[in-house]
C-alpha positions in Angstrom: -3.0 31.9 -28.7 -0.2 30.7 -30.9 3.4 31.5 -29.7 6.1 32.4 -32.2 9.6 31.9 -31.9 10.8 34.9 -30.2 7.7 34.8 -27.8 8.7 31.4 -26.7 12.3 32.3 -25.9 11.0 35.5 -24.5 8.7 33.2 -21.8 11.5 30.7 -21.5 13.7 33.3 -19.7 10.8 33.2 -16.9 11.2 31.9 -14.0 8.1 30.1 -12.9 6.4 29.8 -9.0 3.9 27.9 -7.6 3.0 29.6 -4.1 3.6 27.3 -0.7 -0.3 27.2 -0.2 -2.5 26.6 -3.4 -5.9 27.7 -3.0 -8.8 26.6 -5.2 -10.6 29.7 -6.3 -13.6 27.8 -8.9 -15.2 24.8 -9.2 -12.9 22.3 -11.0 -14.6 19.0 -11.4 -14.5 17.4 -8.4 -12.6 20.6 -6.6 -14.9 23.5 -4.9 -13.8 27.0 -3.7 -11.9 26.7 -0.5 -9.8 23.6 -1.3 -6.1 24.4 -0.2 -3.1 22.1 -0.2 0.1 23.5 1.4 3.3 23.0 -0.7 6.9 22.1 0.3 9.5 22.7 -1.9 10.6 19.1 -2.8 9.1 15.6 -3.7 5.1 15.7 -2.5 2.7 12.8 -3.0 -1.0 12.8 -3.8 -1.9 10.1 -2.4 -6.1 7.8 -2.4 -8.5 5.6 -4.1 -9.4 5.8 -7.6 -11.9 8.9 -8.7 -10.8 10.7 -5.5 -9.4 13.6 -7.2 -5.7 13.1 -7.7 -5.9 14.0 -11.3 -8.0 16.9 -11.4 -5.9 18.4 -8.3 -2.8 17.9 -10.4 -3.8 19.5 -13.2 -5.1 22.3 -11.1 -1.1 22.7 -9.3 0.4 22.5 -13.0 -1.9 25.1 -14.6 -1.0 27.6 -11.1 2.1 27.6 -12.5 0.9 28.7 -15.5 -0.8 31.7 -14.3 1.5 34.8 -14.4 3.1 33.7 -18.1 2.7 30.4 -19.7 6.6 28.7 -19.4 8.6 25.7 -19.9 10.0 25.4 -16.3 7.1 23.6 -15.5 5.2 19.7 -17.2 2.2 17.5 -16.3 2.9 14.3 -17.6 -1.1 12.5 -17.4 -1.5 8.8 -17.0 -2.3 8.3 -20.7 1.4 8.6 -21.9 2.5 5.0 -23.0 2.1 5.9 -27.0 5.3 7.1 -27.8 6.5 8.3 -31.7 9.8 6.2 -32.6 11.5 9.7 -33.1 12.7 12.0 -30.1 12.0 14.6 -32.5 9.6 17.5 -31.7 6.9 18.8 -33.3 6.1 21.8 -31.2 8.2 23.6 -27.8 7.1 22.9 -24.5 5.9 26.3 -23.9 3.4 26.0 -26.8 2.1 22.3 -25.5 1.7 24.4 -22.0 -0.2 27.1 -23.8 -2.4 24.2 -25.4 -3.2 22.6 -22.3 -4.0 25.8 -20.3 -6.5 26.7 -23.6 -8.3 23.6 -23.4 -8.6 22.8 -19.5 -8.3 25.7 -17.7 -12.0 25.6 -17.2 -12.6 21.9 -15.9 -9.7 19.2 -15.6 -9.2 16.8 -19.1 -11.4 14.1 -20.3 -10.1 11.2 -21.8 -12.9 10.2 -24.0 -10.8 10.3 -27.2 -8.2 12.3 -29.3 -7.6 15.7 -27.1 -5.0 18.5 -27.8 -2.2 18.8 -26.6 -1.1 15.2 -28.0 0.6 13.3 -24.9 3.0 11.2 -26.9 4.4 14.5 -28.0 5.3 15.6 -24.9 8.4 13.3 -24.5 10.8 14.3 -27.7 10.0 17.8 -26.0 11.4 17.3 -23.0 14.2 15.8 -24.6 15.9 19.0 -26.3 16.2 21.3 -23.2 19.5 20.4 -23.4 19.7 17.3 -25.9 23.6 16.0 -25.6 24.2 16.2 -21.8 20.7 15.8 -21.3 20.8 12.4 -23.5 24.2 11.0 -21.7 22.0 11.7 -18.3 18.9 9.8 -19.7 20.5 7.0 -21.3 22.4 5.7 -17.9 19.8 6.3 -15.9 17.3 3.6 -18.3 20.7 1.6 -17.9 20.3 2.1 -14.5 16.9 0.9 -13.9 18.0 -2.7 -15.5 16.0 -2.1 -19.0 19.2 -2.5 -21.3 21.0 0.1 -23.7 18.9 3.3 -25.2 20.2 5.0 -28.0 19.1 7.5 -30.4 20.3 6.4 -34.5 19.9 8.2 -37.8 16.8 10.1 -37.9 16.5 10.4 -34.1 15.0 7.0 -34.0 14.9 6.2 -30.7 16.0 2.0 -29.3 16.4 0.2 -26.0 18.8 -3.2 -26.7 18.0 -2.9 -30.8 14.6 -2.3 -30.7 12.2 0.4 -31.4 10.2 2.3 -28.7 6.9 1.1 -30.2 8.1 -2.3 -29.7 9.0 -2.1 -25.8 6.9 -2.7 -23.1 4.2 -0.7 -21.8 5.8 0.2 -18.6 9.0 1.5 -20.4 7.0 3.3 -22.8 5.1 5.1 -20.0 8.4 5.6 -17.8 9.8 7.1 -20.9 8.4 11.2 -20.5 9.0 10.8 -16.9 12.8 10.1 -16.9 13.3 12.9 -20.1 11.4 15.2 -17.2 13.8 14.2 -14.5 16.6 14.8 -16.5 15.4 17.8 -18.3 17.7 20.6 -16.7 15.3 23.4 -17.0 12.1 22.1 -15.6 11.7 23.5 -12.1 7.9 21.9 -11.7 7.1 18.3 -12.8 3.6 17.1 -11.8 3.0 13.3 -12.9 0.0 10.8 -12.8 0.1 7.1 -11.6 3.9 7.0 -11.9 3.2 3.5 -11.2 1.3 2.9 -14.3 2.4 -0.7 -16.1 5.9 -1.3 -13.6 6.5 -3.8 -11.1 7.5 -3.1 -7.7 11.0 -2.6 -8.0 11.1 -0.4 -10.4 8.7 1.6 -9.0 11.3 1.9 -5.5 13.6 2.5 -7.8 12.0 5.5 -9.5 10.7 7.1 -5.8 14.4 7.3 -5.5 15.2 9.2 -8.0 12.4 11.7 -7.4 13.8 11.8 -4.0 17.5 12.3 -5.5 16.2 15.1 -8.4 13.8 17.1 -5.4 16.8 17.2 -3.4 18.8 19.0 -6.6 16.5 21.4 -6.2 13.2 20.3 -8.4 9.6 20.0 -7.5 8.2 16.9 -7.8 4.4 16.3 -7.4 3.0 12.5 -8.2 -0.4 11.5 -8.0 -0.2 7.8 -7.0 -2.4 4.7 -5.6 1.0 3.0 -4.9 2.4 3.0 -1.2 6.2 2.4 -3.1 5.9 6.3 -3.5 5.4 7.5 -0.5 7.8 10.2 0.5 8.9 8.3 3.6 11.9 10.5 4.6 9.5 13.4 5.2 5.9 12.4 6.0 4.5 16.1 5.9 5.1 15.3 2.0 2.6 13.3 1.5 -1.8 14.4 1.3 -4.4 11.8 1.8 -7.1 13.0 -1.5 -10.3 11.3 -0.6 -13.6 12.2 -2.2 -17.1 10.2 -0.8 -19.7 9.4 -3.5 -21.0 12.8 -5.4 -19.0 14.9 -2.9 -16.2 17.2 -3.4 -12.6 16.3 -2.7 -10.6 16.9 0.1 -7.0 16.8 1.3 -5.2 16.5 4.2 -1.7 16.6 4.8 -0.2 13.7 7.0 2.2 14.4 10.1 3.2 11.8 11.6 5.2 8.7 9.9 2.4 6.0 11.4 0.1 7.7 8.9 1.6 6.3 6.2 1.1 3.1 7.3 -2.4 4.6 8.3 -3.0 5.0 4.5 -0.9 1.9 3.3 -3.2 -1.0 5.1 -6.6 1.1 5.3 -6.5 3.6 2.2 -4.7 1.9 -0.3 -5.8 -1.6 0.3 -2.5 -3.2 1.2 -1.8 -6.1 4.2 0.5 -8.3 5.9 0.1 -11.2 3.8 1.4 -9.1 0.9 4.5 -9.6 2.3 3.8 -13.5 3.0 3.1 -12.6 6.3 -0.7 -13.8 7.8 -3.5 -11.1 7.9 -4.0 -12.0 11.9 -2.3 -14.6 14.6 -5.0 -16.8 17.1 -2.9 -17.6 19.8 -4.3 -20.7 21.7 -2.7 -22.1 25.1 -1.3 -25.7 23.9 -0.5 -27.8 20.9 -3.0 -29.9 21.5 -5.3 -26.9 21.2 -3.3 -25.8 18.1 -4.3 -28.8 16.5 -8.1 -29.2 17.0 -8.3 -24.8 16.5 -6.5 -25.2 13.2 -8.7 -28.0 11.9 -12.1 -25.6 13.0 -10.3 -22.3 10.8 -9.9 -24.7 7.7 -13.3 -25.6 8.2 -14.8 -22.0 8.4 -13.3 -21.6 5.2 -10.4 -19.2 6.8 -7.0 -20.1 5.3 -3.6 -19.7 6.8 -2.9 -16.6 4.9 -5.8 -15.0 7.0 -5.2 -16.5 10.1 -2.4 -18.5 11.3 -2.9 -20.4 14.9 0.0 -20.3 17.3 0.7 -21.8 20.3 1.7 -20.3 23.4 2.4 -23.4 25.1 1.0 -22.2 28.5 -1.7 -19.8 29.5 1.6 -17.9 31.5 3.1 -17.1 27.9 -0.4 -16.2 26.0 0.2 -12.4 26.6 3.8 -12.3 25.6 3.4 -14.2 22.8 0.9 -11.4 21.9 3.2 -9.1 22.5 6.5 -10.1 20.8 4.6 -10.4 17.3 3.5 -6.8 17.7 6.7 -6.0 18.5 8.7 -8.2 16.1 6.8 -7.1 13.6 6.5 -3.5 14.0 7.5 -1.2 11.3 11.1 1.0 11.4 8.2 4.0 11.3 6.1 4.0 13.4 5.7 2.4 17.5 2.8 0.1 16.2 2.2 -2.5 14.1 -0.3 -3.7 11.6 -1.0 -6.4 14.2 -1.3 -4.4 17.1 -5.0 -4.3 19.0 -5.5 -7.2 16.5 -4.2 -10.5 17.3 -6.9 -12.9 19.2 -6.5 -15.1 22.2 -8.1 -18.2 22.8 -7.5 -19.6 26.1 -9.4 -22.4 28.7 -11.9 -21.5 31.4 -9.9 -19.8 34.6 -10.1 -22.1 37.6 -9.2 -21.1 41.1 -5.2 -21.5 40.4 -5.4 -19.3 37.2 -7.8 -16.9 37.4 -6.5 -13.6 38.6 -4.1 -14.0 35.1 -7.2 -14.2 33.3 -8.6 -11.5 34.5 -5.6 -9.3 33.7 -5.5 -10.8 30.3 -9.3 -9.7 29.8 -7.9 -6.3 30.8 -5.6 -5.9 28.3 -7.2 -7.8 25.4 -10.6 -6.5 26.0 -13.3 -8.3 22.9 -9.8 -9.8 21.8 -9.7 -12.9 24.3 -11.8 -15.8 24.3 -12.7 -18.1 27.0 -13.8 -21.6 26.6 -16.5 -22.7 28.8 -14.4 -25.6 30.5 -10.9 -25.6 32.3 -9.4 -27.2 29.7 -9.6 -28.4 25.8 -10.1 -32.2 26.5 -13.3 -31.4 28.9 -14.9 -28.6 26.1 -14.9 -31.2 23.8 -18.3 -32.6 23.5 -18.6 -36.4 23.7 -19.9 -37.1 20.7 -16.8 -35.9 19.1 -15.5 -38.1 21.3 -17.7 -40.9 20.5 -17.0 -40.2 16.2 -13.4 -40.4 16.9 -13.3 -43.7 18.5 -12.4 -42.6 21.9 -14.2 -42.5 25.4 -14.5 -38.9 27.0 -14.6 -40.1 30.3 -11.8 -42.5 30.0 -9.4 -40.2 28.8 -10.2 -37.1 30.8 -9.3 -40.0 33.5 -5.8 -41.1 32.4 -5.1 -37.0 31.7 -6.2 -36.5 35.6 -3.6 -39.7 36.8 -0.7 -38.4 34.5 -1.3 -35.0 36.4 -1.3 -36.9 40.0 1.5 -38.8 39.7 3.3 -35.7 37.9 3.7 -37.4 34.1 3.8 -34.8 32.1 5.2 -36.9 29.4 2.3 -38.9 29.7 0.0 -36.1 29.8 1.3 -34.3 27.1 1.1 -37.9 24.7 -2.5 -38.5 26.1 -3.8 -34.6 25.0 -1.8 -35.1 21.6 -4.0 -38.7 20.7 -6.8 -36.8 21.6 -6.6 -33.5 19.7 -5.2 -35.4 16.4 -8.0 -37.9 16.6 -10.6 -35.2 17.1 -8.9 -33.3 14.0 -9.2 -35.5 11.6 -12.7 -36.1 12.0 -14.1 -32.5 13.0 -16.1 -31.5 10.0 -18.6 -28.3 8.9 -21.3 -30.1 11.0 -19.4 -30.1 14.2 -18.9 -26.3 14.2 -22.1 -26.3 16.1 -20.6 -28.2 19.0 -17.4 -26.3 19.4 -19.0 -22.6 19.0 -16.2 -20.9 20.8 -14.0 -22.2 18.9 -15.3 -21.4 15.5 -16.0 -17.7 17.3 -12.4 -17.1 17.9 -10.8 -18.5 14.3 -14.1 -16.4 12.8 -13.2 -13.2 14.8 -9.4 -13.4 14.0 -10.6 -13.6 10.3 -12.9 -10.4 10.5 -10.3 -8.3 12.7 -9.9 -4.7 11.1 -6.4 -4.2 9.8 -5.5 -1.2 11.8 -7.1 -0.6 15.2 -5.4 2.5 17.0 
């Protein structure tokens, strides 16, 4: 069908709906019969791993909005949108690129093996002229906004950021380009778009959510498809659908409730963790510095970096659960009452001895598969003597002058004693003495293997 003039002012005048719950009534690609995703008006994320879904569900919402008359109130900009023409002039309206897309892929979603109609670098000069001067001032501060310099449009509709053609910009601007004509485009009441993220760093893409979040709340609908936690809806977490797909299966989609979901499909779905943020994947928490020092030496060893597991010290076995604690507290998230860390962080801690060992029971309590006992009373008698021996030192004589600093109460003395022993032990522990120290290398090794999210 080719629209003329007067038919495509005739279906501009249409006002077009897309209904609050969006059945799937065919197979399309990976989608089957039954498939329903429940709508709110406002900004909505699509949100899983690659070949979930995402795109072939977007281009199922777009074309419902096609259904009772092909219109302009509605675009899907696709992930394949970085080629742009120099010229913000259009070929064809809006409504005829709708009425090309819903031809060609109303029956399964699009391929991208090639040259397909409707051509995506059109589609930004037509969603330029809904309303080209205001429309223009509206785009032009907001790319000055977002920190890429000064766009203008000179002779010819040739289009410039700071002097230079479109075809010479990056390809993040190029791509961001038929997202902010949508956004600013007055008459579009349904904008679907895929990987929003494409080609931009992080700030820009935070920068972008919030614009989304500013345009939904002037009364447009805003769907992304997105493998980017930065687009999370996070003022309203019954926005956002978890797609996920398993191998040769059909897609499915499930709308989060609660805001620790997000973080639910930030760490686990979409790949992301602590140390993104410089923090450490997991804490071992260990009773003393002296312990700190011989522990850290074993996780270097075992090939564990500090980025996967950094060893803290608690400096007595009293303070080994609230140091566990205040880290999954300190470092809980403004949205949720958990934290990446929480059921997560390992404890390694001396053999209990008459004095201690109702507190090391309660600790098993709590920490469950999470605490680890040595089989002595202390880090200086676990040792082995032959680590003793390749360090120089005699087990029996220092395990001797620890027991008379303890007897004639020098803790100073204590303290120095445990400190020559651990820093001599560490800097000749090596890959072969693992062997001797196996609850050591257990705990640093568990720590390291500790899923990101255990609720």
């Amino acid at each position: 069908m080719t629209l003329d003039a007067d038919a495509a002012i005739r279906y501009a005048t249409r006002v077009v709906n897309l209904p609050a719950r969006v059945g799937v009534t065919r197979d399309y690609g990976p989608l089957r019969p039954g498939l329903s995703v429940d709508l709110d008006p406002g900004y909505s994320v699509l949100i899983g791993e690659n070949n979930s879904g995402k795109s072939a569900l977007l281009q199922y919402l777009f074309l419902e909005t096609q259904v009772e008359a092909i219109s302009d109130r509605a675009t899907l900009i696709q992930s394949n949108r970085a080629l742009l023409p120099n010229a913000v002039t259009p070929g064809t309206p809006l409504i005829q690129w709708n009425q090309q897309f819903v031809n060609e892929y109303r029956g399964r979603p699009r391929l991208f093996d090639g040259n397909r109609s409707p051509d995506p670098a059109a589609l930004h000069a037509l969603l330029m002229h809904a309303d080209l001067l205001p429309q223009l001032e509206e785009f032009t501060a907001v790319v000055r906004d977002l920190g890429f310099g000064k766009y203008e449009v000179n002779d010819m509709q040739m289009q410039s950021v700071n002097s230079r053609a479109v075809s010479e910009v990056g390809s993040g601007l190029r791509a961001l380009f038929p997202i902010l004509a949508a956004i600013t485009n007055p008459r579009l009441a349904f904008i679907f778009i895929d990987e929003p993220e494409f080609a931009l760093e992080a700030k820009i893409q935070k920068r972008l959510r919030e614009l989304f979040l500013l345009k939904s709340a002037e009364g447009k609908n805003i769907v992304v498809a997105t493998h980017s936690h930065l687009f999370v809806n996070r003022d309203s977490p019954g926005h956002n659908y978890r797609v996920t797909r398993q191998p040769d299966a059909a897609t499915e989609v499930s709308r989060l409730s609660q805001p620790s979901e997000m973080l639910e499909v930030s760490f686990n779905l979409l790949g992301n963790s602590p140390s993104d943020l410089f923090f450490p994947e997991n804490f071992l928490i260990v009773e003393g510095a002296s312990d700190q020092v011989v522990v850290d030496r074993a996780r270097a060893l075992c090939g564990i970096s500090q980025t996967q597991v950094k060893v803290l010290s608690a400096t007595s076995l009293g303070r080994v659960r609230g140091l566990e604690e205040a880290l999954t507290t300190a470092l809980r998230p403004l949205v949720a009452d958990w934290s990446p860390y929480h059921k997560r962080v390992v404890c390694l801690i001396d053999g209990p001895n008459e004095i201690n060992r109702r507190m090391v029971e309660e600790l098993r309590q709590t920490l469950g598969d999470r605490l680890v006992e040595l089989d002595k009373p202390s880090l200086e008698e676990y040792i082995p003597e032959k680590l003793y021996g390749a360090a120089g030192r005699n087990k029996q004589g220092d395990l001797e002058k620890i027991d008379l600093a303890k007897r004639t109460n020098n803790y100073r003395a204590e303290v120095q004693i445990k400190e020559d022993i651990s820093n001599a032990i560490a800097s000749v522990l090596s890959g072969d003495h693992l062997e001797l120290i196996p609850e050591i290398a257990n705990a640093v090794r568990a720590a390291a293997r500790a899923e990101a999210l255990q609720r």
